[in-house]
N, C-alpha and C positions, 0 to 999 in steps of 0.2 A: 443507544449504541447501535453499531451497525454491523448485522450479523457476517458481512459479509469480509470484515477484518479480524473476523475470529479466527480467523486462520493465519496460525502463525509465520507461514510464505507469504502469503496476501500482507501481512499487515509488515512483514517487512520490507517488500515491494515497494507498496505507498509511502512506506516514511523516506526509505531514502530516496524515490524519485519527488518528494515532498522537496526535499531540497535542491534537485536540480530541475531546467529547464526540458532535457532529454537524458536517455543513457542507452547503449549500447548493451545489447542482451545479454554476452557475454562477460561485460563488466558488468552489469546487476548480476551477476549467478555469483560472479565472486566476490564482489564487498557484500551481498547479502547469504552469503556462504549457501547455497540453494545449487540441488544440481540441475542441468538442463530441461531433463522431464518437470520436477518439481514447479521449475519456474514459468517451464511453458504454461501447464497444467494453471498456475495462478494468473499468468498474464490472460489466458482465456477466459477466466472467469468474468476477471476489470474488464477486460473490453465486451463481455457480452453485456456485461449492465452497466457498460456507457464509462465506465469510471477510468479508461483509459486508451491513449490510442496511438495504435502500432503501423512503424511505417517501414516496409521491407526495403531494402534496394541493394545497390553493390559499391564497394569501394575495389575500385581497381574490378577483378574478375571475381572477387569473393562477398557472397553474401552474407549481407547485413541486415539486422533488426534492431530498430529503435524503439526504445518507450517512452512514453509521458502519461502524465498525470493530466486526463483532460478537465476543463474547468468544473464539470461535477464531480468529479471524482476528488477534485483537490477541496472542496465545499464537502463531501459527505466525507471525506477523511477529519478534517478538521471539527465537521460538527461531533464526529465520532472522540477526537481528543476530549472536544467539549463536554461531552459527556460522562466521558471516564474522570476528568477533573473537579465534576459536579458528584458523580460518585465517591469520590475521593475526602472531599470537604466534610462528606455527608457522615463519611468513617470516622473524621474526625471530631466530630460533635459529640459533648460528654452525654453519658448514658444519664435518665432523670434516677434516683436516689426513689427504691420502690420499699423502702422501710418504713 
């Protein structure tokens, strides 16, 4: 697992930019119900360790911020799924009978 989606802003960052191609800061703050500091605060993290990448610019005279999920970031999310799935199995497994 990856410690870096323990965080519960982070890890709902990646899942839903998991499903799109880019998104718009402001719409991740709102479908990820995250307020601005919060989300900045996690967008910083991804992109400092590569897992995501942010592109400023303007629409009309107002500024903009995009996010994506760059291709490691979308590979250490998933292995991270991976993970938790193989954990998952492992709970399921019946306990051996110590009588």
């Amino acid at each position: 697992m990856n410690e870096l989606f323990a965080s519960l802003p982070r890890l709902k960052l990646v899942a839903f930019l998991d499903g799109c191609a880019e998104a718009e800061f402001l719409v991740v703050a709102d479908v990820c119900d995250l307020s601005k500091s919060t989300l900045s605060k996690a967008m910083t993290t991804l992109e400092n360790a590569g897992y995501l990448d942010v592109v400023k610019g303007y629409v009309g005279r107002k500024p903009r911020t995009w996010l994506a999920l760059s291709p490691e970031g979308r590979t250490a999310y998933h292995a991270h799924l991976a993970a938790l799935a193989a954990l998952t199995r492992k709970g399921g497994k019946p306990r051996p009978n110590l009588d």
